[in-house]
C-alpha positions, 0 to 999 in steps of 0.5 A: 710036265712042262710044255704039255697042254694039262687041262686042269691048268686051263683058264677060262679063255673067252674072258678077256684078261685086260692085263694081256695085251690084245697084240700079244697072239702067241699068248693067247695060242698058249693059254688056249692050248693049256700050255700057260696060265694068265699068270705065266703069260703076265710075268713072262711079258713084264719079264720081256719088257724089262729085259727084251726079247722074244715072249716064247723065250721069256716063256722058257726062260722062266720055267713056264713053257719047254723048247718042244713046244 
């Protein structure tokens, strides 16, 4: 389900991922609650910078995280 933490989903969050940006704080909330992948994260932040706006609604707009969240 979409939006809710699923532990099997679940990177290694102590490593530093270099394609992440350190500024991007919301990402690494996500990726430690279980919420998104690095993957996720990636393409939803190439999508906010071809396009614009907010990262959580990249996030939604590309499957990857619900508004419940």
């Amino acid at each position: 389900m979409i939006g809710v933490p699923n532990p099997e989903k679940k990177t290694d969050t102590g490593a530093l991922d270099p394609q992440v940006p350190p500024t991007s704080r919301l990402g690494k909330l996500l990726i430690a609650g279980g919420y998104v992948t690095h993957d996720q994260l990636r393409a939803a932040l190439a999508e906010q910078k071809a396009k614009g706006g907010r990262l959580g609604n990249c996030l939604i707009r590309l499957g990857h995280l619900s508004e419940e969240v």
